[in-house]
N, C-alpha and C positions, 0 to 999 in steps of 0.2 A: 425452421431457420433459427442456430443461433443467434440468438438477441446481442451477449456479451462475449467478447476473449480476452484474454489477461497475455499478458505475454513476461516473462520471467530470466531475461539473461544469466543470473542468479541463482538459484535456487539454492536450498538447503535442509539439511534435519536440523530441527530446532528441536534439543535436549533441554530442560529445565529439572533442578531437583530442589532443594534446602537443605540447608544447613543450620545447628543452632548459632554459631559464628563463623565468621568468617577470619579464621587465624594465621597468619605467616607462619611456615616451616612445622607445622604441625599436620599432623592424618587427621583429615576431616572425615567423619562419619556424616553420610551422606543419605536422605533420603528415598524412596525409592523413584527412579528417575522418570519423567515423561518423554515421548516422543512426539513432534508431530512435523506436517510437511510445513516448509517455510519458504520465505522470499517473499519479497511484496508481491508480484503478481498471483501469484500460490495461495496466499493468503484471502487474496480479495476475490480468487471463483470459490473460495471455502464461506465465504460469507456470503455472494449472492448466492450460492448452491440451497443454503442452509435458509436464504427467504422465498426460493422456490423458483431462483431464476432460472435461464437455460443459459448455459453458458461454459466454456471448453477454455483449457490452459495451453498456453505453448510455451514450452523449456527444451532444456539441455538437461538429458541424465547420464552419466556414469557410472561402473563402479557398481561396488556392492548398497553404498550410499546411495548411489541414481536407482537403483533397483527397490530399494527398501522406501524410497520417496514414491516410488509409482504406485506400487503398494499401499499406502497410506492413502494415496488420492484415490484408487481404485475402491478402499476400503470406503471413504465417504461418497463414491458414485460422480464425480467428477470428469469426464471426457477430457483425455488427454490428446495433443500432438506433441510427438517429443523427435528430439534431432536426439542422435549416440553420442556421446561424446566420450574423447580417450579420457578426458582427468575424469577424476573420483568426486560427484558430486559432493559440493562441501558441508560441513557442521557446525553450528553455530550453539552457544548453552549462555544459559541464566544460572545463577544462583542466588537465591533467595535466604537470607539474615530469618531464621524464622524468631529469634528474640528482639529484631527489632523492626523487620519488615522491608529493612533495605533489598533491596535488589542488585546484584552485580550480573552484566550483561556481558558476552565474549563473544565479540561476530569475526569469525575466520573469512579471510580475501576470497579464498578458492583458489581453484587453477586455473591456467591458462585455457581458453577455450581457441581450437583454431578458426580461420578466416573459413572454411568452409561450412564449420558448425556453426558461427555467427551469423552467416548468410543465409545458411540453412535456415535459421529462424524467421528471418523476413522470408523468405520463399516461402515457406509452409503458411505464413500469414496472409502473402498475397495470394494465395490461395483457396483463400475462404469463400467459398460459393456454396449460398447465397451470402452477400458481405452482409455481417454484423451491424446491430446499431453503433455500439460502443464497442473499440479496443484500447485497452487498459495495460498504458505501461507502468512497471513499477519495480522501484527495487535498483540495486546497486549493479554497477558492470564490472562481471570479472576482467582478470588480466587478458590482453591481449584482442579485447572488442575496442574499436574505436570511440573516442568521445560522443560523435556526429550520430550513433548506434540509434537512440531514438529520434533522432530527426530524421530518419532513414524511416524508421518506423512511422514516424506521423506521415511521411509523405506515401509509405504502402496503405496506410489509413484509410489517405484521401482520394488514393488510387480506386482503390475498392466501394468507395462511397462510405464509410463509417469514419465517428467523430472519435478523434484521439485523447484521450485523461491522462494526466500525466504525473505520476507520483515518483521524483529524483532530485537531485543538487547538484550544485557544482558548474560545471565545464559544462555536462551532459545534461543541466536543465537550459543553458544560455543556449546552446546547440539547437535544442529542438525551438525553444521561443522564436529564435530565426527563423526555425520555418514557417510554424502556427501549428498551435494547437486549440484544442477545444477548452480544457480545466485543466487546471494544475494545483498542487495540493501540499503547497510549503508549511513551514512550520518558522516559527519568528526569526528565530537564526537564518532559515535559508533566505527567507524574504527580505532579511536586513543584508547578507551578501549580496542579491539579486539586485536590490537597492544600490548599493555601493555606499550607505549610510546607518548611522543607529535610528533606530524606528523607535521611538519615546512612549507614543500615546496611539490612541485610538484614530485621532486625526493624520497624522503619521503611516498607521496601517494603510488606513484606505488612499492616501493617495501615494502609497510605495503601490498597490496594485493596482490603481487606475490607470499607472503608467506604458504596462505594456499590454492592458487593454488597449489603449488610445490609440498605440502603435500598432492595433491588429495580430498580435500577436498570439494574445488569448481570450476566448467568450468569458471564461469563469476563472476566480479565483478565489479556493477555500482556504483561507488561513487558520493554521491551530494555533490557538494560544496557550496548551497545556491549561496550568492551573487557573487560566484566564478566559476558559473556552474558548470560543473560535468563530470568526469573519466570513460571510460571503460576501462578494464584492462581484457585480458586473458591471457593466456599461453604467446604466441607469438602476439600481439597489446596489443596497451595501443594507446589510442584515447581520446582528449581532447577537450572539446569545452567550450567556454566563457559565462556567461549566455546572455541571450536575453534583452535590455532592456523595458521590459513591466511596464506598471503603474500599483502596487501592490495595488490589494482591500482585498486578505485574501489569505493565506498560507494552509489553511485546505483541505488536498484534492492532492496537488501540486505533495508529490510522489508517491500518489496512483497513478494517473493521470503519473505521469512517470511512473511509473510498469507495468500498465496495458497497456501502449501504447508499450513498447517493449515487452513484453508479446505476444500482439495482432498479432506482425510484427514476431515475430520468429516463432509465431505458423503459421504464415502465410508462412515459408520458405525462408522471406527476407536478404538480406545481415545482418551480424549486424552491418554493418555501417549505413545501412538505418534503422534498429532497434531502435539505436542509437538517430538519427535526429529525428525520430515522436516521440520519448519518451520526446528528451530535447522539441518541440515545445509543445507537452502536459501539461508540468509541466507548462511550459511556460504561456499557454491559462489559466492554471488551477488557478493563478496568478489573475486574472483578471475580475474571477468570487466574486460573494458574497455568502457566507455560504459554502453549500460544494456539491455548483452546479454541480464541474467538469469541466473538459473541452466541449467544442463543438466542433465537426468535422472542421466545415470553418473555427475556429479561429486556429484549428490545420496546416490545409493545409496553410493556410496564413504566419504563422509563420516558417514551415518548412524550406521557401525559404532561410528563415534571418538565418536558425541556420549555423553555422561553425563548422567543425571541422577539428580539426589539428590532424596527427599522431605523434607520440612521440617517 
């Protein structure tokens, strides 16, 4: 039985290289570049793949880009479902300041995916027999998928009996909270839209996400706080922990790499405190890779020890 599936409207090559500046109107000499498979859902069976889960993606590929993504996943041994799709999966790149460490990130929309390749994707999901514990939405919807896309999705979830995660913004995270999902995995900004107010303080955080707990809407809610680590907040806890300090080489990647690691551990039957700790030491590792490497197991075990977490 697949344990996890990721499910990926999205997908993309994610290119990364450096540069020593980054100059207007000049030829940049550029490093030599990285490839790897991308899109949140993508991302996040690369990380449970990589702690030993079992666990299968479903996307859209096209194109020689669709082709050259399968490829990659196929390279790290990940079990794909894929719908065809006519547009040319899309590409998204980083570039990296290497005299100063900035990073500049370029995420291309995609193309249009049609109504039968977005359907395609819940069909193939509702599909899964025997159902999963966890499927794992994530990641942005291209042109031409409805807002409602993952509420569609949480309710093939709960069709199948497996609990829905949910990592998106917008239009298409209020969409699905209507329905109900299981976790969702904002980050301060989205959580202060979701709110419809500025989130100030620590007291603030947690009762912006008590709120559509209360309403039934969600079990869990992980908040990142970037340079401020990051919130769990359920019903009854609310668990804080401080970030790690790791020497930052690229951000791309960092909450996949937290999703997929408390993902991996819940599906695993773990505490969620211990859920919790390998997700923040994930993001953590994930920090300290280049492109959108991912985390690595040792650098996750390593950092585990160092994360803290306070109860609130």
């Amino acid at each position: 039985m697949v344990e996890l599936v990721t499910l990926t409207p999205n997908p993309a090559i994610d290119l990364s290289t450096s540069v020593a500046r980054m100059v207007p109107s000049r030829k940049l000499r550029c490093a030599a570049q990285q490839r790897d498979p991308g899109g949140g859902g993508i991302n996040v069976a690369r990380v449970v793949k990589r702690f030993g889960g079992d666990v299968e993606a479903i996307y859209p590929a096209g194109g020689f880009t669709g082709r050259l993504l399968r490829s990659l996943l196929d390279r790290e041994q990940i079990p794909s479902r894929i719908i065809e799709a006519v547009a040319e999966t899309r590409e998204d790149f980083s570039v990296t300041e290497s005299e100063t460490g900035e990073q500049f990130r370029f995420v291309l929309p995609g193309e249009a995916l049609a109504e039968g390749e977005w359907r395609g994707l819940l069909e193939i999901l509702g599909g899964t027999d025997p159902a999963p514990k966890i499927v794992v939405g994530s990641g942005s919807l291209p042109p031409g998928v409805p807002h409602d896309f993952y509420a569609q999705a949480a309710a093939v979830a709960k069709r199948i009996g497996a609990k829905f995660f949910l990592d998106t913004s917008g239009d298409q995270l209020v969409a699905a909270l209507d329905h109900g999902v299981t976790l969702i995995k904002p980050n301060l900004r989205e959580m202060q839209e979701l709110a419809g107010r500025p989130l100030a303080n620590e007291h603030d955080w947690i009762a912006a996400a008590r709120e559509p707990i209360a309403a039934g809407k969600v079990e869990i809610v992980a908040l990142s706080l970037g340079h401020l680590g990051a919130l769990l907040v359920t019903k009854d806890k609310a668990l804080r922990s401080p970030a790690l300090p790791v020497a930052q080489v690229s951000t791309v990647g960092a909450g996949d790499s937290f999703l997929g690691a408390i993902a991996f551990s819940l599906a695993q039957g773990r505490p969620i405190e211990d859920a919790f700790r390998l997700a923040l030491a994930a993001g953590s590792a994930s920090l300290t890779m280049h492109g959108t490497e991912l985390c690595r197991p040792a650098d996750v075990e390593r950092l585990s020890a160092e994360v803290v977490i306070l109860p609130l």
